[in-house]
C-alpha positions as CSV (number, residue, x, y, z in Angstrom):
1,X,110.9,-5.1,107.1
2,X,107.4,-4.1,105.1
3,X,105.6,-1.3,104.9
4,X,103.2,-2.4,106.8
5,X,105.7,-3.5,109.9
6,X,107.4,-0.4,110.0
7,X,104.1,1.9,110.1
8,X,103.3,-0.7,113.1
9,X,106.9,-0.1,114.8
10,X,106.5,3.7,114.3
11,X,103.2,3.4,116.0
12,X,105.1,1.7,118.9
13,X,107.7,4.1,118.9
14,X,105.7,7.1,119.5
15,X,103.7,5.4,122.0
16,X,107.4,4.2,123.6
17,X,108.6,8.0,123.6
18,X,105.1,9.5,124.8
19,X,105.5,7.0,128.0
20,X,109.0,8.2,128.6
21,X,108.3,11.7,128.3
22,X,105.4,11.6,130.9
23,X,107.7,9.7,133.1
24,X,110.2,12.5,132.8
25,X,112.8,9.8,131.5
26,X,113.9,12.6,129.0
27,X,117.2,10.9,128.0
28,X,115.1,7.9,127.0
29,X,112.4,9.7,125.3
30,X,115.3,11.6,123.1
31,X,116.6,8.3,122.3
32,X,113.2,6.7,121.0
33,X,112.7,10.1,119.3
34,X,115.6,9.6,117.6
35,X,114.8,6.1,116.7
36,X,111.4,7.4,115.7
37,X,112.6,9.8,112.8
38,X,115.1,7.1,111.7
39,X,112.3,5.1,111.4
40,X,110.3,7.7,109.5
41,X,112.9,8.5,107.1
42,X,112.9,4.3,106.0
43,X,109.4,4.7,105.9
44,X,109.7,7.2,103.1
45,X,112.3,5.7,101.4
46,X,110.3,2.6,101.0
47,X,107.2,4.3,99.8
48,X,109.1,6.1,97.2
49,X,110.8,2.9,96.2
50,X,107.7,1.1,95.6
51,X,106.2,3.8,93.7
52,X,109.2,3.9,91.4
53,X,109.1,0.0,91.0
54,X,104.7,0.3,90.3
55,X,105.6,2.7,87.7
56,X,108.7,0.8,86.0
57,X,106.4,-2.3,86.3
58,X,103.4,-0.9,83.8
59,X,105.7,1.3,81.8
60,X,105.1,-0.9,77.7
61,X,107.9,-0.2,75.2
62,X,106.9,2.1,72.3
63,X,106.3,1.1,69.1
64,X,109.4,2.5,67.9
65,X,111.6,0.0,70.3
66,X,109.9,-2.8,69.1
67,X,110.8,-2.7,65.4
């Protein structure tokens, strides 16, 4: 899943939990909740591996490796 698709599916899941909390379906809303911060925590993950992989992409050797 990218980025992108799992801001989008986090979007859907709060919207999915907000609708089961106002229809008092409170074991439902705890389980998209959970879901939700699942989510999240992929979402972070991600972002921190393509950061490391745009920094190891541009890092150059230093002169000193090269002779």
């Amino acid at each position: 899943m990218t980025i992108a698709e799992l801001k989008q599916e986090i979007e859907n899941k709060k919207t999915e939990a907000r609708s089961f909390t106002n229809a008092k379906d409170l074991e439902s809303a705890k389980k998209a909740m959970e879901e939700l911060r699942m989510l999240q925590e992929t979402l972070k993950i991600e972002e921190e591996l393509e950061q490391s992989e745009i920094c190891l992409l541009y890092t150059s050797p230093s002169p000193r490796d090269c002779s």
